[in-house]
GUVEX-204391 format. One record per atom (N, C-alpha, C): residue number from 1; residue in one letter; atom name; x, y, z. Coordinates in steps of 0.001 Angstrom, whole numbers. Atoms other than C-alpha are relative to their C-alpha. Layout:
# GUVEX-204391
SITE   miro   timar   bake         u         v         w
SITE    NUM       A     CA         X         Y         Z
...
This chain:
# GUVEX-204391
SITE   miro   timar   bake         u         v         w
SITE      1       X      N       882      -575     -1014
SITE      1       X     CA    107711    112462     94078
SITE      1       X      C       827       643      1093
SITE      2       X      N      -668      -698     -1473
SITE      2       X     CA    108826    115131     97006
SITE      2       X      C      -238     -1014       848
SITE      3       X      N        90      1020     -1480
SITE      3       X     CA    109484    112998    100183
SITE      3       X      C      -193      1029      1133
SITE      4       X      N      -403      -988      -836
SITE      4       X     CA    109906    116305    102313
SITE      4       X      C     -1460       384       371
SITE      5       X      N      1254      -377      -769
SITE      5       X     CA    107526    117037    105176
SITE      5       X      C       202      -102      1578
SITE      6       X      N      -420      -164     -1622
SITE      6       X     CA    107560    118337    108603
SITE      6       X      C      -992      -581       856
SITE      7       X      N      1080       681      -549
SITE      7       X     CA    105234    117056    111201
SITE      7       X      C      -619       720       835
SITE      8       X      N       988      -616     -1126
SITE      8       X     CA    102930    119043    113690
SITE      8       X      C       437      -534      1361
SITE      9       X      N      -392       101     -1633
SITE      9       X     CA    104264    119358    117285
SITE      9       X      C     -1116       313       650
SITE     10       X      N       605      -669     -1234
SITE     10       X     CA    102296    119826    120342
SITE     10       X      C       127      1290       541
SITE     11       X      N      -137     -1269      -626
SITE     11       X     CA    101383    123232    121374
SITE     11       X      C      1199       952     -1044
SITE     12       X      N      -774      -847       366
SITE     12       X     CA    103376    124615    118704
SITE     12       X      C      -689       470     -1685
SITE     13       X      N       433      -168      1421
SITE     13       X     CA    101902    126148    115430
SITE     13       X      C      1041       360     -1247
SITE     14       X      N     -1069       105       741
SITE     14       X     CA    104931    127077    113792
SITE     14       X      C       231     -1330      -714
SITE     15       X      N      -498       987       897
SITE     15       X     CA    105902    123518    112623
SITE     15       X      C     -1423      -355     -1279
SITE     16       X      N      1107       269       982
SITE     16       X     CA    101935    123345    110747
SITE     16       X      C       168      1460     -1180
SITE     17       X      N       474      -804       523
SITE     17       X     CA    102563    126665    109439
SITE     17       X      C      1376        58     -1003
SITE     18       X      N     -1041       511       767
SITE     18       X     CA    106283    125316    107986
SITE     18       X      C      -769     -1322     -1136
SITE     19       X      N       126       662       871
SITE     19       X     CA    104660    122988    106528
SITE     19       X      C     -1082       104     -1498
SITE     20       X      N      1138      -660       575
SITE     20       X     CA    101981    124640    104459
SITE     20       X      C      1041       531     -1090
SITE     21       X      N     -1050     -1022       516
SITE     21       X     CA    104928    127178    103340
SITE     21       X      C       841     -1274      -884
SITE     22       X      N      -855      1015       661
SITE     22       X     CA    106995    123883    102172
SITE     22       X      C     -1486      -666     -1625
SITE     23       X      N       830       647       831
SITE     23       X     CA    104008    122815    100378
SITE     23       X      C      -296      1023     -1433
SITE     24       X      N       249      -483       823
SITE     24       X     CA    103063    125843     98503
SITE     24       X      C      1225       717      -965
SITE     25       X      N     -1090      -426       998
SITE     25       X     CA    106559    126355     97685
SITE     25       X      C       779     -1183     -1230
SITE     26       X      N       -44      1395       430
SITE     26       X     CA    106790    122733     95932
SITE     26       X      C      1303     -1011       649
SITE     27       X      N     -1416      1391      -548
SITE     27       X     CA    109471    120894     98241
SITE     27       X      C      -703      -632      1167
SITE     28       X      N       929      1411      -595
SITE     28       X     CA    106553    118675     99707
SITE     28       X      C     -1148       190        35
SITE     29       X      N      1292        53       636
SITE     29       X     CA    103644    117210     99036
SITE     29       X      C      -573      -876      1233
SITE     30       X      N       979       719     -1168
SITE     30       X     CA    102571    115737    102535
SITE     30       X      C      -126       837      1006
SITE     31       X      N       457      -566     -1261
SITE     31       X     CA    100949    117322    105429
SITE     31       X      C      -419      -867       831
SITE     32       X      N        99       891      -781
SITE     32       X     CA    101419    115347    108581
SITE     32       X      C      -449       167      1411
SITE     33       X      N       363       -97     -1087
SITE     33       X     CA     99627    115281    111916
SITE     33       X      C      -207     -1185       861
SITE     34       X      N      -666       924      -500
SITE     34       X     CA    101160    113319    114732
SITE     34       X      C      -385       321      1300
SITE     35       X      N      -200        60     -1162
SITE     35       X     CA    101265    114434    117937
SITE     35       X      C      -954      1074       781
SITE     36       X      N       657      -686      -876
SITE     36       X     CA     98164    116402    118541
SITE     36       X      C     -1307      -147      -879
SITE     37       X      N      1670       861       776
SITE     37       X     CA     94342    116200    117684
SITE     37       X      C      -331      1302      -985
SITE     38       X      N       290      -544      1129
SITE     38       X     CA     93837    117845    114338
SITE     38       X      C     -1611       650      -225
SITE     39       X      N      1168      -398       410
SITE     39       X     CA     90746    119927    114102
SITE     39       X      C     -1015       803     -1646
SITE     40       X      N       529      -106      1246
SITE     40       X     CA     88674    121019    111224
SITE     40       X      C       306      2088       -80
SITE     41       X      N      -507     -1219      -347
SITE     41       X     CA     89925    124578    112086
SITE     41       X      C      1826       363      -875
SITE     42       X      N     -1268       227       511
SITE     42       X     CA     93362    123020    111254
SITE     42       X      C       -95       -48     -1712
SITE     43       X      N       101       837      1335
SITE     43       X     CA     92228    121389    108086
SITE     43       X      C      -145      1014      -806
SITE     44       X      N       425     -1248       619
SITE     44       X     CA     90673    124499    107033
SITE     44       X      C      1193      1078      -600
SITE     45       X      N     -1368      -698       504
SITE     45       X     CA     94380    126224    106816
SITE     45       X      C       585      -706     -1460
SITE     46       X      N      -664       601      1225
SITE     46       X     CA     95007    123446    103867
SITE     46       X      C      -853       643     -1101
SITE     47       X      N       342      -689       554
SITE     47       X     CA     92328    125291    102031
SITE     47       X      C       732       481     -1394
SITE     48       X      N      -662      -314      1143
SITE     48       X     CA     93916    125781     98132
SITE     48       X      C      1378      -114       -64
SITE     49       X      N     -1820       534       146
SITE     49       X     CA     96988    123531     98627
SITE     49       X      C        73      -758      -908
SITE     50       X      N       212       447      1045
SITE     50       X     CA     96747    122632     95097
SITE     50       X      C      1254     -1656       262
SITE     51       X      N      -983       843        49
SITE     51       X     CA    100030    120485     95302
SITE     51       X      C        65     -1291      1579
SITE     52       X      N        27      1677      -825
SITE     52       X     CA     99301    117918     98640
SITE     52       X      C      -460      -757      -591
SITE     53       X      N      -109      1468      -157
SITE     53       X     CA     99645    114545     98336
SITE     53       X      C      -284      -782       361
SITE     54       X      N        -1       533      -984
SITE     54       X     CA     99454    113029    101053
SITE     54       X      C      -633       812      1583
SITE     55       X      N       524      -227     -1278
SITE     55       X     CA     97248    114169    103998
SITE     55       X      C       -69     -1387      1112
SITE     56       X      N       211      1751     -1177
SITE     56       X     CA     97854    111726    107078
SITE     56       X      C      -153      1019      1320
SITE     57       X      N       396      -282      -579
SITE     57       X     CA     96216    112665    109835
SITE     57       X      C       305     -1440      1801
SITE     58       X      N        89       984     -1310
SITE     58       X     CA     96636    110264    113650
SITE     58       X      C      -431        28       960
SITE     59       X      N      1226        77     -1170
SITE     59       X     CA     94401    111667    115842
SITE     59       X      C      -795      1375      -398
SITE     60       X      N       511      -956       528
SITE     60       X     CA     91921    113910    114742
SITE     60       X      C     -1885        72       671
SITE     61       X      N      1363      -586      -453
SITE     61       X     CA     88177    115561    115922
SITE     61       X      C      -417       640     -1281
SITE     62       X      N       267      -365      1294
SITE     62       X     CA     87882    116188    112128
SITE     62       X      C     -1565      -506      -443
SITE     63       X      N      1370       513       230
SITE     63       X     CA     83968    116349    110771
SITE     63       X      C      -219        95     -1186
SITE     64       X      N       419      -106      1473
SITE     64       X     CA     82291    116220    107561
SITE     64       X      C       247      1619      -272
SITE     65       X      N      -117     -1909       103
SITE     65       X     CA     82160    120581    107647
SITE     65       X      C      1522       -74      -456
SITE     66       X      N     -1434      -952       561
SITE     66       X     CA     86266    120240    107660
SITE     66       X      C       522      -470      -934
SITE     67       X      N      -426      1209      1567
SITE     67       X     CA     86487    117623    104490
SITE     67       X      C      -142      1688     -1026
SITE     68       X      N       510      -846       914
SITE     68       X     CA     85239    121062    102791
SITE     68       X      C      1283       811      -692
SITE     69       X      N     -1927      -425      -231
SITE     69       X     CA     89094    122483    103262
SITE     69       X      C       707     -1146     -1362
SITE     70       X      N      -528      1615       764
SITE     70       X     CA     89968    119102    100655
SITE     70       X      C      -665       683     -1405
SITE     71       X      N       904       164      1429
SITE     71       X     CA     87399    120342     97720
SITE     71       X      C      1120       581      -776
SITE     72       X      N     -1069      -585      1490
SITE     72       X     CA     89467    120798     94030
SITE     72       X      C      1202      -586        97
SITE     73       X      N      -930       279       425
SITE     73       X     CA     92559    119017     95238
SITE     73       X      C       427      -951      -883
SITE     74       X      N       249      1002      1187
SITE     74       X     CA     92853    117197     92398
SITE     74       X      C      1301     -1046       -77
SITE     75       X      N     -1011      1288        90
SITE     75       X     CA     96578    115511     93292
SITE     75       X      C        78      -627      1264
SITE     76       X      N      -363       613      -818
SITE     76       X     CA     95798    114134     96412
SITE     76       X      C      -532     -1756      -185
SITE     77       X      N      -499      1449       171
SITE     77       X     CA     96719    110405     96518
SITE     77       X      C      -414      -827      1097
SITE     78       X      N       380       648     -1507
SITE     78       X     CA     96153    109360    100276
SITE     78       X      C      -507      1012       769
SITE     79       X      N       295     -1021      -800
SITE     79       X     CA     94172    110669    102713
SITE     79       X      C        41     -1107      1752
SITE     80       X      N      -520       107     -1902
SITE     80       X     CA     94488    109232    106614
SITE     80       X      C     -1025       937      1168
SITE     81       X      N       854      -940     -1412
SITE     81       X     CA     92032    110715    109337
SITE     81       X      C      -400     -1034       916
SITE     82       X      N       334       763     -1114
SITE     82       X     CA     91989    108648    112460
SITE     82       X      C      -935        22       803
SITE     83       X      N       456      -659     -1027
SITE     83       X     CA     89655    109424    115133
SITE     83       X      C     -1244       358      -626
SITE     84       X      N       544     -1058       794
SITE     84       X     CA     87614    111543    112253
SITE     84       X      C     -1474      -826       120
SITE     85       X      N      1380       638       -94
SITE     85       X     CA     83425    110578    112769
SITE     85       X      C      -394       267     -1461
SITE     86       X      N       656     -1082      1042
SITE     86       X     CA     83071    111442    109189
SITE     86       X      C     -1431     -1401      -164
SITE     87       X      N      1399         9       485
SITE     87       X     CA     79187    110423    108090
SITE     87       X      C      -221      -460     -1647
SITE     88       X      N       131       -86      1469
SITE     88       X     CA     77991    109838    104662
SITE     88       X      C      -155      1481     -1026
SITE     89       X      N      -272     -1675       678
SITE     89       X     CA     77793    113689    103934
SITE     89       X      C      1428      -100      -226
SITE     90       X      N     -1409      -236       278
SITE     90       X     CA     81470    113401    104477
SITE     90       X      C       481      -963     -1478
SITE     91       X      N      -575       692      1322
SITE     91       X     CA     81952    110376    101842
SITE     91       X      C      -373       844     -1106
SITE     92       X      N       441      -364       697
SITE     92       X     CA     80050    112442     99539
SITE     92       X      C      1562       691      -683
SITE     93       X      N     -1163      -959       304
SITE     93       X     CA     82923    115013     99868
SITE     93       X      C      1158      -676      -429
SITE     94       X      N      -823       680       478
SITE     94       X     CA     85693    112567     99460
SITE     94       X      C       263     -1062      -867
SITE     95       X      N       279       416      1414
SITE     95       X     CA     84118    110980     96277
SITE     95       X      C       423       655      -927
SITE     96       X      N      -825      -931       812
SITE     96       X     CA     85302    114067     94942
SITE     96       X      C      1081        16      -259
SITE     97       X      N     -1614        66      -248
SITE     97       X     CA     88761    113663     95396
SITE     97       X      C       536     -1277      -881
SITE     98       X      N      -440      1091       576
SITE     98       X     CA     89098    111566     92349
SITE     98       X      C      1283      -708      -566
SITE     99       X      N     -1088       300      -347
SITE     99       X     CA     92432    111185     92566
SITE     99       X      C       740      -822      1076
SITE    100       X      N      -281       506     -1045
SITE    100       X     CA     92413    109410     95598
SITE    100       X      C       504     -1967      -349
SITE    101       X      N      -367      1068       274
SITE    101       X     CA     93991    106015     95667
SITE    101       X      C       325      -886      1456
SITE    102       X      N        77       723     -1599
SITE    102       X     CA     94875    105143     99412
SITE    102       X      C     -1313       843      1091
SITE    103       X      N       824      -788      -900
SITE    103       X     CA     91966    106255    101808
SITE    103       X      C      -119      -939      1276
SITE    104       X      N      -546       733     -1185
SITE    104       X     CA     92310    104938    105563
SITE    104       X      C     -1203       874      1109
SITE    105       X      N      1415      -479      -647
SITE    105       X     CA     88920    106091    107637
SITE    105       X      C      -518     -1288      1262
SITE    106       X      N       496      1027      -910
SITE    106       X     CA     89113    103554    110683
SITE    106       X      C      -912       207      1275
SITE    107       X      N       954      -233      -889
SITE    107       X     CA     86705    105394    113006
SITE    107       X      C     -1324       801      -676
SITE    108       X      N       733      -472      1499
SITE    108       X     CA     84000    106414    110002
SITE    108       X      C     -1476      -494      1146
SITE    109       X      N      1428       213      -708
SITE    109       X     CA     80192    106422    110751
SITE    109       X      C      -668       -62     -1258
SITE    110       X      N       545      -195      1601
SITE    110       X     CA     79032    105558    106991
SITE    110       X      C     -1113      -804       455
SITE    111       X      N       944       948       645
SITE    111       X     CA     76093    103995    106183
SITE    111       X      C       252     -1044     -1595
SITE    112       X      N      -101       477      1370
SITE    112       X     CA     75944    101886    103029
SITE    112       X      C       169       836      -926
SITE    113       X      N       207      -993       841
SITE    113       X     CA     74660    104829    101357
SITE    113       X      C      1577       689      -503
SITE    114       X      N     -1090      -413        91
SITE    114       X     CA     78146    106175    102081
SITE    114       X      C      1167      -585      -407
SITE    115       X      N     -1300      1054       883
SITE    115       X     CA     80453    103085    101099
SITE    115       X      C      -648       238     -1051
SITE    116       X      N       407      -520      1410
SITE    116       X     CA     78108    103644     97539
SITE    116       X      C      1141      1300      -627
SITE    117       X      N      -477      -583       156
SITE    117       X     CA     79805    106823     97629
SITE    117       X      C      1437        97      -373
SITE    118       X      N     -1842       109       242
SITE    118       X     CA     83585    106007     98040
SITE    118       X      C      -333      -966     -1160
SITE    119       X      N      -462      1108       607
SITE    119       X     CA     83095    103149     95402
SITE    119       X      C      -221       898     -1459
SITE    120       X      N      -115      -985      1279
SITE    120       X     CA     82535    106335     92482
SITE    120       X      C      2024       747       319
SITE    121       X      N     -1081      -490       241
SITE    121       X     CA     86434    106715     93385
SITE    121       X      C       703     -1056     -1339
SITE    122       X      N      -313       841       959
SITE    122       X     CA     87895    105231     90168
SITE    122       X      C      1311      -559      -302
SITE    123       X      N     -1485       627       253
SITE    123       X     CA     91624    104687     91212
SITE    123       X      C        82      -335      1558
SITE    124       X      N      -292       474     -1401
SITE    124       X     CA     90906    103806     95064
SITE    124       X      C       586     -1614      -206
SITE    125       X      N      -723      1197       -13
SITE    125       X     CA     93566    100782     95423
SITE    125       X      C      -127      -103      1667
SITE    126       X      N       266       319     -1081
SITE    126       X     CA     93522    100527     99103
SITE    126       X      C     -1075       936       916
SITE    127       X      N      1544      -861      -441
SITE    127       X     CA     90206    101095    101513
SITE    127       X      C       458      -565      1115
SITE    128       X      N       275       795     -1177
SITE    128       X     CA     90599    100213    105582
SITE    128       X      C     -1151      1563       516
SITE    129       X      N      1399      -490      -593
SITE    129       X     CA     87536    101193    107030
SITE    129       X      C      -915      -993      1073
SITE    130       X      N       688       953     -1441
SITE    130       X     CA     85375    100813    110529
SITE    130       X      C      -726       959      -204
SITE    131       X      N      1222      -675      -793
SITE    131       X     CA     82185    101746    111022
SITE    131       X      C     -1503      -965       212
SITE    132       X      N      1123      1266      -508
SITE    132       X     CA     78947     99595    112685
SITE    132       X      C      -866        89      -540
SITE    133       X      N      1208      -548       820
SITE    133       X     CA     76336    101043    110467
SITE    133       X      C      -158      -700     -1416
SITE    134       X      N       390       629      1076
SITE    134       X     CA     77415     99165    107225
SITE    134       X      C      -652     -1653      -121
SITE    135       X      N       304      1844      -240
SITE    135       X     CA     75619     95710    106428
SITE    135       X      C       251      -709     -1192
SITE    136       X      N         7       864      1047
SITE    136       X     CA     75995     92957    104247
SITE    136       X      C      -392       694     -1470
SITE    137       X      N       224       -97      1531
SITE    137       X     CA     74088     94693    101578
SITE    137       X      C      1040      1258      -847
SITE    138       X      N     -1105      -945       270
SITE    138       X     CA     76367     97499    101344
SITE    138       X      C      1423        62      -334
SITE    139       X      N     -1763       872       329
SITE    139       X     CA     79717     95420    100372
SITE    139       X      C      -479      -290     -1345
SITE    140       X      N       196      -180      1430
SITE    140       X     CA     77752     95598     97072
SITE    140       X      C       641       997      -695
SITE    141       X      N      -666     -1411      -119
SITE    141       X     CA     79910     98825     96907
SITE    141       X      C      1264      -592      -334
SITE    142       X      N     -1631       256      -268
SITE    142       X     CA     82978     97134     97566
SITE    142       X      C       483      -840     -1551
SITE    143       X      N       -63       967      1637
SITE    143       X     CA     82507     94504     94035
SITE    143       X      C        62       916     -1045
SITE    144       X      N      -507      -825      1220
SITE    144       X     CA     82537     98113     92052
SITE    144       X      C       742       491       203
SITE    145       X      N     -1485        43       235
SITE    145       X     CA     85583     98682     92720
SITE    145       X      C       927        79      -421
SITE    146       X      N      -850       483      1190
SITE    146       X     CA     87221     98436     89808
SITE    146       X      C      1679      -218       321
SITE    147       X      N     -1751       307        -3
SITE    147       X     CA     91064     98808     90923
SITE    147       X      C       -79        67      1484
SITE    148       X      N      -629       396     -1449
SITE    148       X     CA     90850     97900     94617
SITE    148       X      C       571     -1371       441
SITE    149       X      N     -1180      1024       -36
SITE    149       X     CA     93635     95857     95722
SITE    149       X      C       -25     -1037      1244
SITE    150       X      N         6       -84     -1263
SITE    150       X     CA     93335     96235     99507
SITE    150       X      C     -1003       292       807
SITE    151       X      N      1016      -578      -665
SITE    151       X     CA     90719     96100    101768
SITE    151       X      C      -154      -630      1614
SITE    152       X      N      -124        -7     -1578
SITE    152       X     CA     90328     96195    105572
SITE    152       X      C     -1443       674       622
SITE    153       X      N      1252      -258      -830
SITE    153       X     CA     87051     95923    107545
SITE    153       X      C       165        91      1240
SITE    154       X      N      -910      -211     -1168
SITE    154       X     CA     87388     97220    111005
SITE    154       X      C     -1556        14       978
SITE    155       X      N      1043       144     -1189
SITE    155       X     CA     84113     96266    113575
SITE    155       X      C     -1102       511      -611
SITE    156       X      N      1486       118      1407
SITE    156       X     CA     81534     96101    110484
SITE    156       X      C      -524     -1641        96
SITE    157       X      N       485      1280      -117
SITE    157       X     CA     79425     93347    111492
SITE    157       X      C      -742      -623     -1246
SITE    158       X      N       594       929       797
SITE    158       X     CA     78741     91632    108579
SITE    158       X      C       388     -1442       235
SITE    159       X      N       295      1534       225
SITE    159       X     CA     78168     87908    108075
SITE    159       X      C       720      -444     -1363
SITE    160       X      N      -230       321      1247
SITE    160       X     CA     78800     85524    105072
SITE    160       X      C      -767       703      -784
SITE    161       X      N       697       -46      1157
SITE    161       X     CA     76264     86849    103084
SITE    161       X      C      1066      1607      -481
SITE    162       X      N     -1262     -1332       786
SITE    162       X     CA     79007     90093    102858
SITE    162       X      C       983      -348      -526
SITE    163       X      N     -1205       342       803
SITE    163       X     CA     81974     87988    101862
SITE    163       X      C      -379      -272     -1422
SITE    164       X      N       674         2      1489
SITE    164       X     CA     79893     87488     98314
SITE    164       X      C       519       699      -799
SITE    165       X      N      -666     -1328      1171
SITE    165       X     CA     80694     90845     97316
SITE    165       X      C      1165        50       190
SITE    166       X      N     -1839       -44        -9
SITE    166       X     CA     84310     90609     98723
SITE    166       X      C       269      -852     -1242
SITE    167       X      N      -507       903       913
SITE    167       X     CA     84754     87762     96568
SITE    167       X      C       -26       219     -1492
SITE    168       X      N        45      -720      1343
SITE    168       X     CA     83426     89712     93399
SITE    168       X      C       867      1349      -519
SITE    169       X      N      -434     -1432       500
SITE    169       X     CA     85712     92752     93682
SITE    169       X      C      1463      -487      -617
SITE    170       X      N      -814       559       742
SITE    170       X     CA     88269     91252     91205
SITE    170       X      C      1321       488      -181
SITE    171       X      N     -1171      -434      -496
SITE    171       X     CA     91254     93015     91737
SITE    171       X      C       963      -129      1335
SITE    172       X      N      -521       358     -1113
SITE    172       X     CA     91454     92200     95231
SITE    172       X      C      1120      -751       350
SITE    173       X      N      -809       879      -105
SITE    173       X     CA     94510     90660     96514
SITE    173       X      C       355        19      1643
SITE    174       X      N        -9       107     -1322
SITE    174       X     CA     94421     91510    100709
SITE    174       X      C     -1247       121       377
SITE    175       X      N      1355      -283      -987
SITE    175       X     CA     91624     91195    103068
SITE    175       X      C       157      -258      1189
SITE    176       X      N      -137        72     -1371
SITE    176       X     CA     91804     92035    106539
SITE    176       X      C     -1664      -126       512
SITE    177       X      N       898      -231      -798
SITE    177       X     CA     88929     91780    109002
SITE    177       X      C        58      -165      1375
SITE    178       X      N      -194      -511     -1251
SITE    178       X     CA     88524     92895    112152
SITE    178       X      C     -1811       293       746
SITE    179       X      N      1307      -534      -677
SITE    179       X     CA     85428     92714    114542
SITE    179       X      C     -1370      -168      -638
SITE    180       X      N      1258       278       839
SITE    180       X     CA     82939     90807    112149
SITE    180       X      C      -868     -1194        68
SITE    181       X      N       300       920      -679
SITE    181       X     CA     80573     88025    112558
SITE    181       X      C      -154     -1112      -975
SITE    182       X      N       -65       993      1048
SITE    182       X     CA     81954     85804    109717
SITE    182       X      C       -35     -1314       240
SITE    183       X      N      -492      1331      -359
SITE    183       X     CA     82373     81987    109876
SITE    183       X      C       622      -435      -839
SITE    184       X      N     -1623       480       315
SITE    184       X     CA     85189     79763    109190
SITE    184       X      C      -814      -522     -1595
SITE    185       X      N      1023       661      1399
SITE    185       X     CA     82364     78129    106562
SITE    185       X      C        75      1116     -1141
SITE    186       X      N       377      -719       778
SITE    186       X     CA     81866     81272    105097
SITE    186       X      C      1932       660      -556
SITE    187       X      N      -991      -404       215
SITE    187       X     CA     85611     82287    104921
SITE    187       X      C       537     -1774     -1223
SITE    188       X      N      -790      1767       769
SITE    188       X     CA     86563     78365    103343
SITE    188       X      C      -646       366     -1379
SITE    189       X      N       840      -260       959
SITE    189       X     CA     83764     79631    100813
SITE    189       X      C       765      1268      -790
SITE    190       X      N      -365      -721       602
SITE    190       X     CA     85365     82570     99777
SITE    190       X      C      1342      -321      -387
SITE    191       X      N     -1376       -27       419
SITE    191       X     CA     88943     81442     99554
SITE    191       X      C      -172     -1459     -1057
SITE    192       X      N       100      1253      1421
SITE    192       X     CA     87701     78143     97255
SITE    192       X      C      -514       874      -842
SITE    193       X      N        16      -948      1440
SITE    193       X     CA     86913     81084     95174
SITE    193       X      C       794       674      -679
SITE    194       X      N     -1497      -421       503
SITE    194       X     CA     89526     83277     95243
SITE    194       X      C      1293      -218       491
SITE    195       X      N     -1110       624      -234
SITE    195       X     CA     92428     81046     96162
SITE    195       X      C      1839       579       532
SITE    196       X      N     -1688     -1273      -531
SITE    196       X     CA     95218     83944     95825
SITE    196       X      C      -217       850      1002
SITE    197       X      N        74     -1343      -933
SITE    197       X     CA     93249     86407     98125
SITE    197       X      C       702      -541      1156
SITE    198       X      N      -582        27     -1305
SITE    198       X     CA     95563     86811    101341
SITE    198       X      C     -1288       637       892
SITE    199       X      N       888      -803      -954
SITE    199       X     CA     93119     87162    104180
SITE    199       X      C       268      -399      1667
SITE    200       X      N      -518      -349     -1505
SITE    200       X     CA     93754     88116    107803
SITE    200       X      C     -1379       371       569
SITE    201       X      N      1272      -570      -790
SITE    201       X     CA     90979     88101    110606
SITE    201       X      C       114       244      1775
SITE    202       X      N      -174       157     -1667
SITE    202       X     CA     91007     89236    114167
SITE    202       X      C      1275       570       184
SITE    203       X      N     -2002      -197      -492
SITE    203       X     CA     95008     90163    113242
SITE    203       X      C       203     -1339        38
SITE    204       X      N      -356       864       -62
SITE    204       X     CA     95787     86706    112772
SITE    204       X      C      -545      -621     -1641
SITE    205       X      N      -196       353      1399
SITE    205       X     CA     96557     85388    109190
SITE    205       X      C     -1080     -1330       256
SITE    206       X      N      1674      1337      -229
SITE    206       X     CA     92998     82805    108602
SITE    206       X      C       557     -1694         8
SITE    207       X      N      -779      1262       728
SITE    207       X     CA     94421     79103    108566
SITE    207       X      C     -1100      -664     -1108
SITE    208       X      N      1200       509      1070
SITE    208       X     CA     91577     78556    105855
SITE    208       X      C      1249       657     -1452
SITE    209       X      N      -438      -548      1090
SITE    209       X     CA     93871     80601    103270
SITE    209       X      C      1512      -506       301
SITE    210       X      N      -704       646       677
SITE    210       X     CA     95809     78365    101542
SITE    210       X      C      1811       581       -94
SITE    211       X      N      -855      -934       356
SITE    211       X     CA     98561     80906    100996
SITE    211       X      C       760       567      1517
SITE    212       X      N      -592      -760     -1217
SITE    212       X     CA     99270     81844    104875
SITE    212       X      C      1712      -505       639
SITE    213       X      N     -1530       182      -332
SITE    213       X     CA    102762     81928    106429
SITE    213       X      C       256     -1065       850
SITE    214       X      N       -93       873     -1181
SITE    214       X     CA    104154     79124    108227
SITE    214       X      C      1123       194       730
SITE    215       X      N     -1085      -439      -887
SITE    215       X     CA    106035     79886    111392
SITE    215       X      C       840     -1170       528
């Protein structure tokens, strides 16, 4: 895999427009945005970059309209949009992207309807995702799954009755949570099930899982 990739400066378009040029000439396959807020204006310049990889995005005003810039790439692997409000129109769009395998959407506005959507990706291995709109019944999404490894809930208020489906997505081997209204009952319940899952809540490794580090 190319490692080679420049990063987006502040106030400077030259380094986005090096990196485009690196891309379509094949000596890199990531497009990186770091140090300034990525708009769907921007995104829109990736437009028939057959060969990215890796889109990582770190602060972005990116909407469902600029996911449209993404349609056909058929080798992208990770995608990254921070900040990005995308909707369930937007998952729609990045169901497409069946190539996708890392997807990282921690300021997302899905509905269920829209985790349904990401769970037709058929090689997604890692998912962190925030948004307040999904509920319990919508982690029915997360059990089809088939090859997810990694998963990270980020101020998705579900309860126990959502760790159910965590506990059914059989590949799993991390679980973060962040900002949910689980209990220790309901976490003791899921790890006397799946014993190997590593799970982290709050940012602090669970002392319910068997498996956590001792300092």
């Amino acid at each position: 895999m190319l490692l080679v990739a420049a990063v987006v400066s502040t106030g400077c378009a030259d380094p986005l427009v090096r990196q485009i040029d690196e891309i379509r000439l094949g000596r890199s396959e990531q497009f990186i945005v770091e140090d300034r807020e990525c708009t769907d204006e921007e995104l829109g310049s990736l437009r028939g970059l057959d060969g990215l990889a890796e889109l990582l995005v770190e602060r972005s005003r990116v909407t469902d309209a600029g996911l449209d810039a993404l349609a056909g790439m058929s080798r992208l692997r990770h995608l990254r949009l921070r900040g990005a409000r995308i909707t369930d129109e937007g998952a729609a769009k990045i169901a497409e992207l069946r190539g996708l395998r890392f997807l990282n959407l921690p300021d997302a506005d899905l509905t269920d309807a829209g985790l349904e959507q990401l769970a037709r990706l058929p090689d997604l291995e890692l998912l962190r995702l925030g948004s307040p709109r999904i509920t319990d019944a919508g982690l029915v999404a997360v059990a089809r799954m088939s090859s997810l490894k990694f998963l990270h809930l980020i101020e998705i208020p579900i309860t126990d009755a959502g760790l159910v489906h965590v506990e059914a997505a059989a590949k799993l081997t991390s679980f973060y949570i962040d900002g949910a209204r689980v209990t220790d009952e309901g976490l003791e319940q899921l790890l006397a099930k799946r014993p190997q899952l590593h799970v982290h809540i709050d940012q602090r490794h669970s002392d319910r899982d068997p498996n956590r580090h001792e300092h």
